[in-house]
C-alpha positions in Angstrom: 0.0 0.0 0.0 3.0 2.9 1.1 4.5 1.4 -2.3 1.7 2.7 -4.4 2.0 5.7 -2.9 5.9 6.4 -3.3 4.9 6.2 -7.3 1.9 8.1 -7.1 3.7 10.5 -5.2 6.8 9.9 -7.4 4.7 10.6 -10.6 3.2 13.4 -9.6 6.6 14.9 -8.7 7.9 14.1 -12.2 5.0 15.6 -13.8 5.6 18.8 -11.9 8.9 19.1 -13.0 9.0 18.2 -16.2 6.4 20.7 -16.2 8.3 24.0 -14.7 11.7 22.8 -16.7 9.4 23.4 -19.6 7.4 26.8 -18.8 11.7 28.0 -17.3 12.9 26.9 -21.4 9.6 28.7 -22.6 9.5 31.9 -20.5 13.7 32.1 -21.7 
């Protein structure tokens, strides 16, 4: 059970960064 929360949690993270890398590149 904490297991599929480390990769929801773990996803989610990704997904946010992947996210601000991208608006940082766009916004430069």
């Amino acid at each position: 059970r904490w297991v599929f929360i480390g990769v929801a949690l773990i996803g989610i993270a990704v997904a946010i960064h992947a996210r601000i890398d991208d608006w940082k590149r766009g916004q430069r």
